[in-house]
N, C-alpha and C positions, 0 to 999 in steps of 0.2 A: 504493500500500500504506500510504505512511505517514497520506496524508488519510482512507482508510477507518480506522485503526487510532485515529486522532483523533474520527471522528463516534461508534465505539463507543468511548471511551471518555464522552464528551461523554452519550451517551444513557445508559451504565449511571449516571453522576453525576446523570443528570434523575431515572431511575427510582429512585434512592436516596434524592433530595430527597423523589420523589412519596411514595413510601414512609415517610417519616419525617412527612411533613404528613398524612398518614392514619393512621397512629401518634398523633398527639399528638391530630386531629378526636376521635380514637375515646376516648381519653384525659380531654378535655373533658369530652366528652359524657356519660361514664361519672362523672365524677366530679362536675356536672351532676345523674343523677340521684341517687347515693349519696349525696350531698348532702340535698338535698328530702327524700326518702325517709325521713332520719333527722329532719329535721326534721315533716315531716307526720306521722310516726310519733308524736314527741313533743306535738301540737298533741293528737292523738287521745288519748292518755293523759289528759290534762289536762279537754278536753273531755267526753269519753267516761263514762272511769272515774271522775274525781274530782267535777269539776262537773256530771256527769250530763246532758250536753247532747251529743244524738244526731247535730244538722244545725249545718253550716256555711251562713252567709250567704255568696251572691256573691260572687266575689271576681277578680278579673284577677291574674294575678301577673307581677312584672315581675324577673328573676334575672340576674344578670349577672357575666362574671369581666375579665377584661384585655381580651379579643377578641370577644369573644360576647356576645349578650343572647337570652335564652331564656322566654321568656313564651305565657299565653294570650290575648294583645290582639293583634288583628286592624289595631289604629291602632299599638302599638308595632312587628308586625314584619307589613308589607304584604303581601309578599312574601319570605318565609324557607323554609326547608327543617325536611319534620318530623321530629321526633325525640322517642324516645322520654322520659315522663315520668310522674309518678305522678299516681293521682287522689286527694282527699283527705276522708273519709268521704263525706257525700253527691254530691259536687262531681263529674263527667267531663271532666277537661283535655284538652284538644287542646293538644299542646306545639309550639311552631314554634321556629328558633332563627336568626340573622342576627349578621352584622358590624354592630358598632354603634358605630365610628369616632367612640369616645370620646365620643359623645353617644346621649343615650337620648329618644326621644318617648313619651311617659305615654301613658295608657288616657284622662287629659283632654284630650289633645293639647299639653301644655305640651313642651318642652325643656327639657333639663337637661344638664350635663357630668357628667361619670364620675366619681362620685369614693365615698368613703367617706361611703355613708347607706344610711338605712333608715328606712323610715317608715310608713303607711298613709295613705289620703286617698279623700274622696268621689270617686266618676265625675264627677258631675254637681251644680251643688247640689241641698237637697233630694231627694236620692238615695239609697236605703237600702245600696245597690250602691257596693263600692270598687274597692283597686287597690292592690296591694301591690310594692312596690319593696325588694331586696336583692342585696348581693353575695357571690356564692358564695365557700367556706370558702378558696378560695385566694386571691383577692383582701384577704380578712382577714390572713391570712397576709405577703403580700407588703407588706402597710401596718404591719408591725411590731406589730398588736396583740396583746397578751399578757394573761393572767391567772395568777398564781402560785397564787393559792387553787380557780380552777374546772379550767384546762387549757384552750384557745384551743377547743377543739373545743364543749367542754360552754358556754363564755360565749357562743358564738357562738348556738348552740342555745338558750341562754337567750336572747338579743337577739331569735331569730324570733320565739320565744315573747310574750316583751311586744308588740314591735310588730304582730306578727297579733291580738293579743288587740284591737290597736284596732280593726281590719277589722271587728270581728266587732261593733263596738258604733257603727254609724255612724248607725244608726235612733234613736238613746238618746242618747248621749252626744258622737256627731260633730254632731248638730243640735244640741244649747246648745251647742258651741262658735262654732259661727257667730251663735248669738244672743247670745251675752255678746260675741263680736267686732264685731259690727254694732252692741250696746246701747251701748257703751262704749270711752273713746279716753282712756288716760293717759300719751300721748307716745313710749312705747315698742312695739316691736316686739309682737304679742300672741301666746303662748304657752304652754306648760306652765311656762318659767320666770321668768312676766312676774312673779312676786312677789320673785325671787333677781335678776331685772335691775333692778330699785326700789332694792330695800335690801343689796343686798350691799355696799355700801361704808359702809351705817350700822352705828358701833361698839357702838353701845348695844342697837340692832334685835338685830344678831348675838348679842351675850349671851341677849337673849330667847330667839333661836330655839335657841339651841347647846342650854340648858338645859334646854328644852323637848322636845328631841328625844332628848336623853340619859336623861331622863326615862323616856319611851317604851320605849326599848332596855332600862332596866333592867327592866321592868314583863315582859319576854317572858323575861328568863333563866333564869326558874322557870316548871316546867310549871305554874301555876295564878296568874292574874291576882289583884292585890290590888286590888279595887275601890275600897277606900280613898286609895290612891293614885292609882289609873285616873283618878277625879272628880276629885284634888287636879292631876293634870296636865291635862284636861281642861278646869279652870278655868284655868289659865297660860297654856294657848291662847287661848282666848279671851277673855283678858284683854289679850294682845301683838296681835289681833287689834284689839279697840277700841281702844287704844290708837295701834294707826295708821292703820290703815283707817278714816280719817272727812275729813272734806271731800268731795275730790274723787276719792280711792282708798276712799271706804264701800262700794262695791258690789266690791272687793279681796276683801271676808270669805269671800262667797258662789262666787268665782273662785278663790279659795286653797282651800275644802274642794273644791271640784269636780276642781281637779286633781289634789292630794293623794289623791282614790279612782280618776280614770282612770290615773294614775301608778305610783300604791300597787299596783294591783290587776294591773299589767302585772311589775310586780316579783315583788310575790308569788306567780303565775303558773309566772312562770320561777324562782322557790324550792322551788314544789312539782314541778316534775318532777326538780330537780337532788337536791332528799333523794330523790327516791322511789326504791327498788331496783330498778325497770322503766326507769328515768330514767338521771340522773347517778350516782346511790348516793352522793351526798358526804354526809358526818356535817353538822349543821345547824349547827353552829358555826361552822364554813368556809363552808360555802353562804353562811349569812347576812353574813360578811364580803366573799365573792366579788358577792352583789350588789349590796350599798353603793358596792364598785367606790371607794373614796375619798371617798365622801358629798360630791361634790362638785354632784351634782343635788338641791337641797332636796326638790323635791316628790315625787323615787322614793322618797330615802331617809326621811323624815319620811311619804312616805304608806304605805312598806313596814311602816315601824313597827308604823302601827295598824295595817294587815292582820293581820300576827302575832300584834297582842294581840287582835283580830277571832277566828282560828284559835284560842285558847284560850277563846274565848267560844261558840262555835257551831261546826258544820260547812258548810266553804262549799257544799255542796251544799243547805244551808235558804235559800241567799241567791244563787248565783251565777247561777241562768237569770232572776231578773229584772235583774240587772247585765248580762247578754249579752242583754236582751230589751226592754222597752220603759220603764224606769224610770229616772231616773237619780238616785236616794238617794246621800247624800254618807255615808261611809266614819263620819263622825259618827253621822249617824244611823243606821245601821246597828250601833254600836256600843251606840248607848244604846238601843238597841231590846232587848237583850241583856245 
C-alpha cells in the first residue's frame, strides 16, 4: 500500500512538472509570436504607408529568447519543431523553433554565442539576400535594458526597426560596405563606428564634432529649416572633414557620409513610427531624445540629425524607394538636392 501510494504520488509530481513545461512551451511560443507580430506590424507602417514601398526583400530571420531560437533558416534550425509565426507583407514564413544551447548557427553558417545583438548581414557575398538576427522582448528584459523617454517595449521596436531597415538595403548599401572594407585598411576594426574608434580620444576632433552636431539639433527645433544656417553648418562639416581626413584617413570623408545616411536613416526610421499615432504616439521631443539614447553613437546621432532636417526639406516618400532600392546617395547629397 504504502509503495503504491508513493508511485502515485511520484506520477501526479511528473504530471504536474509535464504540465507546467507545456504551460511555459505555450507561453514562449505565444509570446514569440506577439512579439514579431508587433514588430512586422510596425516594419509595414513605415514601409507601407510612409515610404511607400509595397515589397520586402529576402530575408531569413533569426529570433531568439533564453531557451529557444525561432527562425526561417533551414541551416539555423535543421531539424526543429513548427510553430506558428507571422508573415511579413510580401514574405510567407515557415516558422520552425529548437533548443539552441546558448549558441546560435547563422543563415551563413557562422556560430555565435547568445548574447545581446542585433544586427543584419548578407547570406552570401555578393548577395542581395540577408538574415536577420534578434532577441525577443524578454531577453531584453532580462538584460536590464531600459529607456525612461521610449518605455523598453517601444525602444525595443524601434531597435527592429533600424536594424531590419538594413536587411532591406543589402543590394545598395550592404555592397559598398564590402567595397570600402576591401578598398581600404586604417588599422582599426571596420565599421559604422570606425570614425568614433579614430578620434574619440582626440580633444580638439571632439570640439569639432560636438559643435557641429549641436548645430544640427538646433536647425530641427523649429518646424522650418534656416538654410542660412543649414550651408553655414554644412560648411563646418566639411571643413572638420578636410581637416582630418587627409593622408592616409582621405578616403575617411567619403566613409563618414556613407554611414552617417545608413545610420541616420535607420534612426530616423525608428522616429517615424515612435511619433506616428499608428506607432508609438510619443510627442517628438521625447522621441527624439529616446533615440539619441545618450548620443553616444556618432554616426546614429549626427546622421539622425540630418534626416530630421532632411524631413523639413522634403517628404521621405520623394527619396526613400531609391535609398531601399539601388542607389546609395549620401544623406548630403540628398540634402542639397533640396
Amino acid at each position: 500500500m504504502t509503495k503504491l501510494f508513493c508511485i502515485f504520488i511520484t506520477l501526479i509530481a511528473s504530471l504536474t512538472i509535464y504540465g507546467q513545461t507545456i504551460t511555459g512551451e505555450k507561453q514562449r511560443d505565444s509570446a514569440f509570436y506577439n512579439t514579431t507580430y508587433k514588430w512586422f506590424a510596425a516594419w509595414k507602417l513605415i514601409s507601407k504607408d510612409i515610404y511607400k514601398i509595397d515589397n520586402v526583400r529576402p530575408v531569413e530571420f533569426v529570433f531568439f529568447d533564453d531557451k529557444y531560437v525561432y527562425s526561417t533558416s533551414d541551416v539555423t534550425i535543421k531539424n526543429g519543431n513548427p510553430v506558428k509565426g507571422c508573415n511579413l507583407i510580401n514574405l510567407n514564413l515557415k516558422w520552425k523553433k529548437a533548443l539552441h544551447h546558448d549558441t546560435l548557427t547563422l543563415p551563413d553558417k557562422s556560430r555565435v554565442p547568445i548574447s545581446l545583438m542585433s544586427f543584419a548581414a548578407p547570406i552570401a557575398d555578393n548577395s542581395n539576400n540577408s538574415f536577420f538576427v534578434m532577441p525577443l522582448l524578454s531577453f531584453w528584459k532580462k538584460s536590464g535594458v531600459t529607456s525612461k523617454e521610449l518605455g523598453l517595449e517601444n525602444l525595443i521596436t524601434g531597435v527592429f526597426i533600424h536594424e531590419f531597415s538594413h536587411s532591406q538595403q543589402m543590394q545598395n548599401f550592404g555592397k559598398k560596405i564590402t567595397e570600402y572594407e576591401t578598398q581600404n585598411n586604417f588599422n582599426v576594426p571596420f565599421s559604422d563606428d570606425i570614425v568614433q574608434t579614430i578620434f574619440e580620444k582626440d580633444s580638439n576632433y571632439l570640439k569639432h564634432y560636438n559643435k557641429e552636431v549641436e548645430l544640427f539639433y538646433s536647425l530641427v527645433k523649429n518646424n522650418q529649416v534656416n538654410k542660412k544656417i543649414l550651408n553655414e553648418s554644412l560648411t563646418i562639416m566639411k571643413q572638420r572633414q578636410e581637416e582630418y581626413f587627409k593622408g592616409d584617413l582621405k578616403n575617411l570623408t567619403q566613409i563618414d557620409n556613407f554611414f552617417l545616411t545608413m545610420e541616420g536613416l535607420g534612426q530616423y526610421s525608428m522616429y517615424l513610427w515612435l511619433i506616428d499615432p499608428r506607432g508609438g504616439n510619443i510627442k517628438k521631443e521625447i522621441a527624439i531624445a529616446g533615440v539619441r539614447r545618450g548620443r553616444k553613437r556618432w554616426s546614429q546621432d549626427e546622421g539622425f540629425a540630418l534626416f530630421l532636417i532632411l524631413d523639413q526639406l522634403t517628404k521621405s516618400k520623394n527619396w526613400a524607394k531609391d535609398m531601399f532600392g539601388n542607389k546609395t546617395e549620401s544623406i548630403i547629397q540628398l540634402i542639397n538636392k533640396h
